[in-house]
Kinemage of the C-alpha trace (Angstrom):
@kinemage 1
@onewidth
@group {chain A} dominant
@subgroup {mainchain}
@vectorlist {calphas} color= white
{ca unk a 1} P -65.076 -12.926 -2.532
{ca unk a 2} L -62.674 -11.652 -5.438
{ca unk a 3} L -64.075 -8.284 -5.293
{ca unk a 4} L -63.394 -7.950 -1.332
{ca unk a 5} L -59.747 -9.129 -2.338
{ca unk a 6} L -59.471 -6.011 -4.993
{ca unk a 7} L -61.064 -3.813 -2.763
{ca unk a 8} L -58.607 -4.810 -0.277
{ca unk a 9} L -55.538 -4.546 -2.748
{ca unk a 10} L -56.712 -1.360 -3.795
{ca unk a 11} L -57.258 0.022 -0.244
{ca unk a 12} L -54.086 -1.054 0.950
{ca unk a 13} L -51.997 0.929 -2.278
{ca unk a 14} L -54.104 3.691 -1.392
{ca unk a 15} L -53.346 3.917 2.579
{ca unk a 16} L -49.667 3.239 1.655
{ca unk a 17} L -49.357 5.967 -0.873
{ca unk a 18} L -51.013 8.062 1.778
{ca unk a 19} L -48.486 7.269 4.789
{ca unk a 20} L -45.316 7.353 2.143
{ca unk a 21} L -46.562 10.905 2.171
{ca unk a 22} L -47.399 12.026 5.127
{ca unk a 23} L -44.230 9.658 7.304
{ca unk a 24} L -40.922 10.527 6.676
{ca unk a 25} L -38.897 7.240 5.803
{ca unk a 26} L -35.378 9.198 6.319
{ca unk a 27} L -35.479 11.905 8.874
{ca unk a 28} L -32.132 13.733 8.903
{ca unk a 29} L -31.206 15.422 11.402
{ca unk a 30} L -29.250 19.127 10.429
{ca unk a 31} L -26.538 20.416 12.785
{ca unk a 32} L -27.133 24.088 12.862
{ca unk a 33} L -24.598 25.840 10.589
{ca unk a 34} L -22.132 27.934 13.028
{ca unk a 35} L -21.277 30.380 10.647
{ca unk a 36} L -19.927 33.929 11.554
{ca unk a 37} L -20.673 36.905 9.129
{ca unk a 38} L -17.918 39.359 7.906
{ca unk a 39} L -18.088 43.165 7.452
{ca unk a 40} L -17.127 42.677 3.793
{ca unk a 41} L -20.062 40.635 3.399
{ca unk a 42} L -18.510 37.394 3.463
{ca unk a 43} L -19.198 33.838 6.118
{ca unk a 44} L -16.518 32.409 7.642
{ca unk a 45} L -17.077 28.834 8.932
{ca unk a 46} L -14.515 26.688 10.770
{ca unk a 47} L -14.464 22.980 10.638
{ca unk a 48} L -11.871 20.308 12.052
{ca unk a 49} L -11.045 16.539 12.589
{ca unk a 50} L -8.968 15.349 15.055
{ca unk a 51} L -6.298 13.038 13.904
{ca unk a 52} L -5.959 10.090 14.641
{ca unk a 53} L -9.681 10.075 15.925
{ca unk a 54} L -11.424 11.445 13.339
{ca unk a 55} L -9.505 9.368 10.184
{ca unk a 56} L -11.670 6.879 8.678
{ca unk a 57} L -9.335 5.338 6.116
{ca unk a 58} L -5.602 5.787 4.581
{ca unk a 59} L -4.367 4.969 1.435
{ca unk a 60} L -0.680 5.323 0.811
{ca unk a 61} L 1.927 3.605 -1.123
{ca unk a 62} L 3.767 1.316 1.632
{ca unk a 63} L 1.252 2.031 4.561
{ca unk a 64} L 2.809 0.052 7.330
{ca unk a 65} L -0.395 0.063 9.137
{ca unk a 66} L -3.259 1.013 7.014
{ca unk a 67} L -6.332 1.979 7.816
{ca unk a 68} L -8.715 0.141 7.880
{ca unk a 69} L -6.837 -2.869 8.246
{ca unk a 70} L -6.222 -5.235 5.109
{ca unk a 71} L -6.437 -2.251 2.696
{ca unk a 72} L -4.263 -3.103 -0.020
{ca unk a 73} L -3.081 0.247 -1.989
{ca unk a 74} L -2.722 -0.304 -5.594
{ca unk a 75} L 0.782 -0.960 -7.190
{ca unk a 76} L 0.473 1.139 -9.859
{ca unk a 77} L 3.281 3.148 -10.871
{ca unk a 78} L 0.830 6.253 -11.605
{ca unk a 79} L -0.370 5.887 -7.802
{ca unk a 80} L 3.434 6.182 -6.429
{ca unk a 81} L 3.172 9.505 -5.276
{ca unk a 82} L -0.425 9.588 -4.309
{ca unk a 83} L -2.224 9.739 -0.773
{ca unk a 84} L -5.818 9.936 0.063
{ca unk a 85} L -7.627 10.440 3.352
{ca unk a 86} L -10.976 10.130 4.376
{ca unk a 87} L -12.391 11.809 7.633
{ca unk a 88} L -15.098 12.835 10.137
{ca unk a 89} L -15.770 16.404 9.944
{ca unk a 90} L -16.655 18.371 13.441
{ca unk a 91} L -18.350 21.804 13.671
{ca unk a 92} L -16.696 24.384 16.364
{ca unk a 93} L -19.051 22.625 18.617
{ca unk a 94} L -17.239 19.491 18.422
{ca unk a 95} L -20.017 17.291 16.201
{ca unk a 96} L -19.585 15.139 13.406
{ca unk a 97} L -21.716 16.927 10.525
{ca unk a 98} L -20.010 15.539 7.163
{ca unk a 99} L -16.920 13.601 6.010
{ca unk a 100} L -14.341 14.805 3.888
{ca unk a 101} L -11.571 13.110 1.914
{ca unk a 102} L -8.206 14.589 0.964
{ca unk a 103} L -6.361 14.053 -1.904
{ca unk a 104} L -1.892 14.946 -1.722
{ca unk a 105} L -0.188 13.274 -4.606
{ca unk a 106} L 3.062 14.687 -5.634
{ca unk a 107} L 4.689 14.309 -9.280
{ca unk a 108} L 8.296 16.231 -10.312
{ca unk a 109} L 6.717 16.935 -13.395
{ca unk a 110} L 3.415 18.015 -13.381
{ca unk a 111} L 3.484 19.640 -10.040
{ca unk a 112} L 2.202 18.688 -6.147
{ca unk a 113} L -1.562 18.513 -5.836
{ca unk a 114} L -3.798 18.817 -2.922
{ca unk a 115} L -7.683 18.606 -3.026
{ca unk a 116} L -10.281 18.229 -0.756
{ca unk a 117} L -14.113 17.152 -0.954
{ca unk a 118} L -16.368 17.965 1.842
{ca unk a 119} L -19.409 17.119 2.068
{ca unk a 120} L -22.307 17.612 4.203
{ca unk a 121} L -25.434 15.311 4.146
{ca unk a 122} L -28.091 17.990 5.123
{ca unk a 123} L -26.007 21.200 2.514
{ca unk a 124} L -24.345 19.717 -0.428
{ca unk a 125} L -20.515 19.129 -1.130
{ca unk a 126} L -17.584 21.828 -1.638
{ca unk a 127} L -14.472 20.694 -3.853
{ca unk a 128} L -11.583 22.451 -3.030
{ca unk a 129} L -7.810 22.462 -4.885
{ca unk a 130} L -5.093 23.631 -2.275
{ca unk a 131} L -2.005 25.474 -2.706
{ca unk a 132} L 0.966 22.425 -2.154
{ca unk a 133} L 2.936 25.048 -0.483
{ca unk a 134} L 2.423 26.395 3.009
{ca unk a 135} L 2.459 29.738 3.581
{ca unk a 136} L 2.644 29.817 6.929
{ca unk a 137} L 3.961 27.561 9.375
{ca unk a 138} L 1.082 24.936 9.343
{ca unk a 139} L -0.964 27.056 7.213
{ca unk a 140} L -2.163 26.084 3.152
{ca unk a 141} L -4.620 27.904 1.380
{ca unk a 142} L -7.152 26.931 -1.586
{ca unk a 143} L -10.248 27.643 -3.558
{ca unk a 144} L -13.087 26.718 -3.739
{ca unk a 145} L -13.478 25.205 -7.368
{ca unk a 146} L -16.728 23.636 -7.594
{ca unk a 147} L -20.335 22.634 -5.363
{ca unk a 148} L -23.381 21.037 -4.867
{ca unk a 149} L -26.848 22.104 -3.062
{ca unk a 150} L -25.511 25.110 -0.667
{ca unk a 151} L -22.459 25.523 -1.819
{ca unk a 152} L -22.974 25.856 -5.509
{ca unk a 153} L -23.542 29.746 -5.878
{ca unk a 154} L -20.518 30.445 -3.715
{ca unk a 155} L -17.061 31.672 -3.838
{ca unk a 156} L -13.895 31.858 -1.668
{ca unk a 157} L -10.982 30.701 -0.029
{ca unk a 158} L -10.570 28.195 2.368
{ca unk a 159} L -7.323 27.616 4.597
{ca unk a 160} L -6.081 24.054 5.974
{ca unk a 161} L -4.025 24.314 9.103
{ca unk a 162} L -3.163 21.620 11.300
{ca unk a 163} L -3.274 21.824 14.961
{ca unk a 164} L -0.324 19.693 16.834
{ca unk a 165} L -1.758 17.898 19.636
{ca unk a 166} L 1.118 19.550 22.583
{ca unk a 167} L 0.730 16.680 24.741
{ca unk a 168} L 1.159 13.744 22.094
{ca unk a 169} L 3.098 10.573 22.445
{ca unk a 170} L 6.524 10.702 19.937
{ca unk a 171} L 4.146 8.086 17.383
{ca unk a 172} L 2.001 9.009 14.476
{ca unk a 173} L 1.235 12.821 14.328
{ca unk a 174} L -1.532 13.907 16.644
{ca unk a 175} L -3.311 17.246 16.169
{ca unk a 176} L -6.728 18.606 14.507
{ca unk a 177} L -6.577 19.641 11.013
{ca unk a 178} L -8.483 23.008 11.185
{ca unk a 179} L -10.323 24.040 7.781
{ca unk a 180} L -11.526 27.260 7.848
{ca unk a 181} L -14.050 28.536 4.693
{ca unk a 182} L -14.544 31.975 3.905
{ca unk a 183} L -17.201 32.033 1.226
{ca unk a 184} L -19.497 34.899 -0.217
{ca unk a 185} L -21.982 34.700 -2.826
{ca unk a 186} L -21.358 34.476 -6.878
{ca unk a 187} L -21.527 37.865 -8.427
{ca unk a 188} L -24.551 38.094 -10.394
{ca unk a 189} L -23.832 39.320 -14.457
{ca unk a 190} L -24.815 42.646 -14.840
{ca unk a 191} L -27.873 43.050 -17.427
């Protein structure tokens, strides 16, 4: 009787090993990337969320209405200036492929700051650090500092525009914030 119970124990470790390897337990699915290729070599990829839509959470200093509701900011006199965004990231074909999260805090003396963090469950993550200014009407560009999985041999630029929805009610601002990456491959050091 006790060796038909080992023999059992054993058996079943052995068939579950088996199935761990041969059944997926997470099967993600992967948005094909929509990415355009540039003479000069370099892809160009657009990605937007629609506000309000798209926002997931808000964090501000005196939020009237935050997002999601009950979220206390911190009162901390080093958070004063500081607002951070998290959001649903669409492809050009209007799917939800990653979340991103955008940091604007703005200090007299050090200087404005604006970073983003995409990230995509089936690539890797991109951290960005924006240009405070715009340069256009709408229109803020940044670098790509730093990245994970895909995006960690590659260089470039990406812009931030937003998009004003035209036929918006006079409350919150309504729009898509467009980001559009233009990224080419590290250069290799020369041997």
């Amino acid at each position: 009787m006790i060796k038909t119970f080992i023999f059992g124990i054993v058996l079943g470790v052995i068939a579950s090993v088996v199935a761990l390897l041969y059944v997926p337990l997470v099967d993600q699915h992967r948005e094909r990337s929509i990415i355009s290729v540039q003479p000069n070599g370099g892809n160009v990829e657009v990605f937007h969320a629609n506000v309000p839509i798209d926002r997931i959470m808000i964090g501000a200093p005196a939020q009237p209405e935050p997002l999601p509701p009950g979220l206390d900011w911190p009162l901390d006199v080093h958070l004063a200036g500081v607002r951070a965004e998290l959001f649903k990231i669409r492809n050009s074909h209007d799917v939800v492929v990653g979340v991103a999260s955008r940091v604007a805090a703005v200090d007299p003396d050090a200087g404005d700051v604006v970073e983003w963090v995409l990230h995509f469950p089936a690539r890797g993550s991109a951290y960005v650090t924006m240009q405070p200014d715009l340069v256009a009407a709408g229109l803020r560009q940044g670098v790509l500092r730093s990245g994970t999985r895909e995006f960690a041999a590659l260089d470039g630029v990406v812009n931030e525009r937003f998009v004003a929805d035209p036929v918006a009610d006079a409350g919150p601002p309504a729009g898509r914030i467009e980001l559009t990456t233009s990224l080419v491959a590290q250069e290799a050091p020369l041997e």
